[in-house]
PyMOL commands that place a pseudoatom at each C-alpha (Angstrom):
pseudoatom trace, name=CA, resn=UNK, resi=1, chain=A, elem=C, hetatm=0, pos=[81.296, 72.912, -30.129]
pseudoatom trace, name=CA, resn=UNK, resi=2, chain=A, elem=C, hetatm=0, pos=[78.752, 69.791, -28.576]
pseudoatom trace, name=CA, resn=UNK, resi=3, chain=A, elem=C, hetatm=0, pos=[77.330, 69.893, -25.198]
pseudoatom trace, name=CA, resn=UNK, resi=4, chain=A, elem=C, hetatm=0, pos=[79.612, 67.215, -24.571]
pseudoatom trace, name=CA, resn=UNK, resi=5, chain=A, elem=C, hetatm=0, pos=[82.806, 69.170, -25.072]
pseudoatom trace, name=CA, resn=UNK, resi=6, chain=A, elem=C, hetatm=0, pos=[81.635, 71.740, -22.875]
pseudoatom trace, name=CA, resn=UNK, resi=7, chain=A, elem=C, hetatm=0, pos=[80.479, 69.478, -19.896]
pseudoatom trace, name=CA, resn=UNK, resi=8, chain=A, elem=C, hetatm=0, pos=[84.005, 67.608, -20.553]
pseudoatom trace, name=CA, resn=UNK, resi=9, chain=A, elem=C, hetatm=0, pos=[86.037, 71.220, -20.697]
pseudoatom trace, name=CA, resn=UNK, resi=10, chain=A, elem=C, hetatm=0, pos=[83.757, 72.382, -17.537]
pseudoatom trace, name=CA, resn=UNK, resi=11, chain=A, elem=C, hetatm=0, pos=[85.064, 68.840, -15.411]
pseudoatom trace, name=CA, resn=UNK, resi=12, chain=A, elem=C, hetatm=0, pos=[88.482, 69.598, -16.402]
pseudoatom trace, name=CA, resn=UNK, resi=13, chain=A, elem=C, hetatm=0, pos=[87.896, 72.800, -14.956]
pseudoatom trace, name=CA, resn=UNK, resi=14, chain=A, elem=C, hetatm=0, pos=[86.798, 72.512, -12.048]
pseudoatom trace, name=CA, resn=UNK, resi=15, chain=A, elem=C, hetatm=0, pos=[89.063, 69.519, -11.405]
pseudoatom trace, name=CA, resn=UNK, resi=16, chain=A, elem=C, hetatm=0, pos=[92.435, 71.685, -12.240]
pseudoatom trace, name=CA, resn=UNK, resi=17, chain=A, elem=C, hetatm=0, pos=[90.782, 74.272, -9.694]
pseudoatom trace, name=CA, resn=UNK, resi=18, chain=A, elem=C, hetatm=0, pos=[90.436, 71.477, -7.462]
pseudoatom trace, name=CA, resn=UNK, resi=19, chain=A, elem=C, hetatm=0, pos=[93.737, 70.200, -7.483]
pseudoatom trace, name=CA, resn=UNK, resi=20, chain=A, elem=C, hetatm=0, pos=[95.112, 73.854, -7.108]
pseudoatom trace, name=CA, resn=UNK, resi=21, chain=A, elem=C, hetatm=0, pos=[93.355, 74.557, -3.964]
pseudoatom trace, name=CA, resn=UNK, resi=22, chain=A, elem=C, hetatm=0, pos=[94.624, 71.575, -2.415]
pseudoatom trace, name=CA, resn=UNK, resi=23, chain=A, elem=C, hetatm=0, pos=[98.155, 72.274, -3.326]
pseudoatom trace, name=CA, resn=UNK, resi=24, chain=A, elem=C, hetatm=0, pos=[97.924, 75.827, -2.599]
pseudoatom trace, name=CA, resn=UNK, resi=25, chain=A, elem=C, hetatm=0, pos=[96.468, 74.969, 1.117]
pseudoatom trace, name=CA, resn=UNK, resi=26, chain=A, elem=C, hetatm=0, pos=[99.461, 72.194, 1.478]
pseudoatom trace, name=CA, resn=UNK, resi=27, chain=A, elem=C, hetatm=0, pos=[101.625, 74.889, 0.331]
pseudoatom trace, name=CA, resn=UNK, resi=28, chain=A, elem=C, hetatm=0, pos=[100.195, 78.019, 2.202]
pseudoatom trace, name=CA, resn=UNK, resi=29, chain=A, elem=C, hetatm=0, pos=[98.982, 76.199, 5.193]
pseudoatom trace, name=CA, resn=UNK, resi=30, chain=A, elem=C, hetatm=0, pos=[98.122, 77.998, 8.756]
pseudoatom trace, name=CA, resn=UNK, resi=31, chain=A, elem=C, hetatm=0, pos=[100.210, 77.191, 11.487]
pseudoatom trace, name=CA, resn=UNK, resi=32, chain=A, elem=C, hetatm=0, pos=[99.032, 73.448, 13.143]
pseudoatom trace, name=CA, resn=UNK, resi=33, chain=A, elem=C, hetatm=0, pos=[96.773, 70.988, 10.841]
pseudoatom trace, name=CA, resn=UNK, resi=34, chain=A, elem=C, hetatm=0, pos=[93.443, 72.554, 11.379]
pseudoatom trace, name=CA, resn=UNK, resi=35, chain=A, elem=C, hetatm=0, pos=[92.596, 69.639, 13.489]
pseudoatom trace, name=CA, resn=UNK, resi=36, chain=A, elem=C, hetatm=0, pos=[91.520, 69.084, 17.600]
pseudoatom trace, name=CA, resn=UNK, resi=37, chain=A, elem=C, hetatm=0, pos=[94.943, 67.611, 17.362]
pseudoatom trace, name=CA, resn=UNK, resi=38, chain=A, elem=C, hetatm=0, pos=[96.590, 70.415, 19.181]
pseudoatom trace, name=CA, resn=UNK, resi=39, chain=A, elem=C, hetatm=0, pos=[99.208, 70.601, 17.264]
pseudoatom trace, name=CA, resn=UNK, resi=40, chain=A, elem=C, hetatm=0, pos=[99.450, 74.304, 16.592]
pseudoatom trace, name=CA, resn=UNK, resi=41, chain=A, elem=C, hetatm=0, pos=[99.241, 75.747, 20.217]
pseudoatom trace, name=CA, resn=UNK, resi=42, chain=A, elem=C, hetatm=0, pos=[102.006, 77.707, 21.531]
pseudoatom trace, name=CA, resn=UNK, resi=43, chain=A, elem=C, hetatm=0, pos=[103.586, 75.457, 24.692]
pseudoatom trace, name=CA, resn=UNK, resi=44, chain=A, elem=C, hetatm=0, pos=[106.042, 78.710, 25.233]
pseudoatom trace, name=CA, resn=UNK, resi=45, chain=A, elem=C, hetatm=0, pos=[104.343, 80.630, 28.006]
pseudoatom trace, name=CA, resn=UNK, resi=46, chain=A, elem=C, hetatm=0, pos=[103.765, 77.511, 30.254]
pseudoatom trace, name=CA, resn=UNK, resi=47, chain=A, elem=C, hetatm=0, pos=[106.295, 76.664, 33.325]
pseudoatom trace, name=CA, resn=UNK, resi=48, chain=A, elem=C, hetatm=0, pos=[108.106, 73.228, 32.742]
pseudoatom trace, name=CA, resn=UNK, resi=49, chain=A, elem=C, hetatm=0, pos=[108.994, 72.435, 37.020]
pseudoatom trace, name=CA, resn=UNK, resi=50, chain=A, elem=C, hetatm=0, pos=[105.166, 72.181, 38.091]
pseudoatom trace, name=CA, resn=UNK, resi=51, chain=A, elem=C, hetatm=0, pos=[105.756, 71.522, 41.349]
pseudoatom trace, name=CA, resn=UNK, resi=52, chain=A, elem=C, hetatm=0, pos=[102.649, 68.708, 43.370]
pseudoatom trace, name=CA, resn=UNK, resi=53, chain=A, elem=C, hetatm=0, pos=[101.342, 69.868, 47.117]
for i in range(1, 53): cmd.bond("trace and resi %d" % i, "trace and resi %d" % (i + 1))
show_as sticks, trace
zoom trace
């Protein structure tokens, strides 16, 4: 096997693995985006009738 085989076999690689890890965090994703988007925050424990003074 040529050096260029194994640089070509070693992209592949690490492109598959890249590819993977992006489906698998899509896939097996923490609750909310990950973002400052707020999207993930638990609105449960806050009182809807806010009452103004």
């Amino acid at each position: 096997m040529n050096i260029q085989a194994i640089i070509i076999i070693l992209i592949f690689i690490a492109a598959v693995f890249y590819v993977g890890r992006i489906m698998y965090k899509s896939i097996f994703a923490k609750k909310g985006c990950g973002s400052n988007c707020k999207c993930g925050v638990d609105f449960s424990g806050i009182e809807t009738g806010k009452q103004n003074q």
